[in-house]
C-alpha positions in Angstrom: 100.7 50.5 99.3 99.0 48.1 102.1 100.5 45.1 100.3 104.5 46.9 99.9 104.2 47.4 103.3 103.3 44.0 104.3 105.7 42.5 102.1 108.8 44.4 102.3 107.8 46.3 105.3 109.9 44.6 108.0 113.2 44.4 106.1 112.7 47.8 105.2 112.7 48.7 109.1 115.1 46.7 110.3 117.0 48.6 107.2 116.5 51.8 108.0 116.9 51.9 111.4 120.5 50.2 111.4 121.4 53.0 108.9 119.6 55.9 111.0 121.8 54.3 113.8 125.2 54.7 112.4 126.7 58.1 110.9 123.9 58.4 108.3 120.5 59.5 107.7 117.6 57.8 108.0 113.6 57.8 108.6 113.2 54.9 110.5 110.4 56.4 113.0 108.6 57.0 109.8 108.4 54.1 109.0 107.6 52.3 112.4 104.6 54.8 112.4 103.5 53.9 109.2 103.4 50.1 109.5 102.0 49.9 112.9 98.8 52.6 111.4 98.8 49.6 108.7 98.0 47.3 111.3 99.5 44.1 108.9 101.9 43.7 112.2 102.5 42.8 116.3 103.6 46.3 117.7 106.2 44.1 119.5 107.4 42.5 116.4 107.5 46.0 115.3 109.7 47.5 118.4 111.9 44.6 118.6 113.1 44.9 114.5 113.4 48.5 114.9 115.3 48.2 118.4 117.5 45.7 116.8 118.3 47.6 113.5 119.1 50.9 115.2 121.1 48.9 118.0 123.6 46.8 115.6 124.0 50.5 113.9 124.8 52.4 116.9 127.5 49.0 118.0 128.8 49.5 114.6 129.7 53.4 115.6 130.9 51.7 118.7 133.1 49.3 116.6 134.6 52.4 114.5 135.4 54.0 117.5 137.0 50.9 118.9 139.1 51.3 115.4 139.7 54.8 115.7 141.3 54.1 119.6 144.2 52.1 117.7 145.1 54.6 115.4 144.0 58.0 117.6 144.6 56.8 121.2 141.2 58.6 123.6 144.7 60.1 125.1 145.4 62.5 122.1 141.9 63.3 122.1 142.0 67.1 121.9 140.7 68.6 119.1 139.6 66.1 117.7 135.4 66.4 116.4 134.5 63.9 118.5 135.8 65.0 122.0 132.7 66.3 123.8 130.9 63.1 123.4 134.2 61.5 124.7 134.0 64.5 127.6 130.4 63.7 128.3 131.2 59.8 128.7 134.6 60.4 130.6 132.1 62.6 133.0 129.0 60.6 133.1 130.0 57.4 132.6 128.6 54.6 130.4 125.2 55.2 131.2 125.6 58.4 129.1 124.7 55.9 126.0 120.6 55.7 127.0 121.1 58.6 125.4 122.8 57.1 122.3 118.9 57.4 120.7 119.1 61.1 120.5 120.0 63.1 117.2 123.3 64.6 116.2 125.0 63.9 119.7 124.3 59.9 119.6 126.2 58.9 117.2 129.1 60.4 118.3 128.5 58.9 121.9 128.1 55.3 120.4 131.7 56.4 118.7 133.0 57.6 121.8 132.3 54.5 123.8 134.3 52.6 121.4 136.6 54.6 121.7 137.0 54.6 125.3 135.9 50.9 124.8 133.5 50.9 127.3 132.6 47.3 127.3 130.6 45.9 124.3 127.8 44.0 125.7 127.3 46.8 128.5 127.4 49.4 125.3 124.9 47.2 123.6 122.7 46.5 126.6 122.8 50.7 127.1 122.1 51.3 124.0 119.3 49.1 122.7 117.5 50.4 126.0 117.5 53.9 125.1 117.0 53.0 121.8 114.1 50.6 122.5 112.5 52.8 124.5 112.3 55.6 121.7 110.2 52.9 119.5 108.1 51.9 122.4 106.9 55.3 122.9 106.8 56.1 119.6 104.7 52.7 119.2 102.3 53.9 122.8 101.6 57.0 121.1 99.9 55.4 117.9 
């Protein structure tokens, strides 16, 4: 098991925390846990692949949202499933998406943001923070 975690560890991370990231299930945290108590890896080499993997997930909700705003303008927005995460950003703002780490409600913020496209690389920067610093205390704990 040591050596499958070694070898295929890290792509395995990055993997499942870009798909716990976007509209499906994952165990990413699981994971994390289990190859830094294997020890074969840097806890920053650790926090940054997961960061990244569940960040380009949650930009990839941004990006469908960003979709979904040419075909369902954030105008005609009433019910619609995703319109109290596009009421929570429309009230708090963009820094609503430190939150984006949180489950069931951010996903639908990342979607929101895209929606309301909320600039990209502010999104992203937002994002990966709140994200990031699930992992790192995740990561402090252990």
């Amino acid at each position: 098991m040591n050596e499958f975690l070694s070898e295929w560890g890290l792509w395995g991370l990055f993997v499942s925390a870009f798909i716990s990231s976007t509209l499906l299930p994952g165990g990413s945290e699981a994971l994390l846990l289990a190859l830094a108590l294997n020890g074969a890896h840097a806890d920053g080499l650790l926090l940054l692949l997961a960061t990244a993997g569940n960040s380009l997930g949650g930009m990839t909700s941004w990006l469908i949202g960003w979709w979904l705003a040419r075909r369902y303008p954030p105008e005609d927005v009433s019910g619609h499933k995703y319109e109290a995460a596009v009421g929570r950003l429309r009230h708090w703002g963009s820094p609503v998406l430190l939150l984006s780490w949180l489950p069931v409600i951010g996903d639908p913020l990342c979607v929101a943001a895209g929606w309301l496209r909320i600039n990209p690389v502010w999104a992203l920067c937002l994002i990966a923070l709140g994200k990031g610093g699930r992992y790192a205390l995740l990561l402090w704990f252990v």
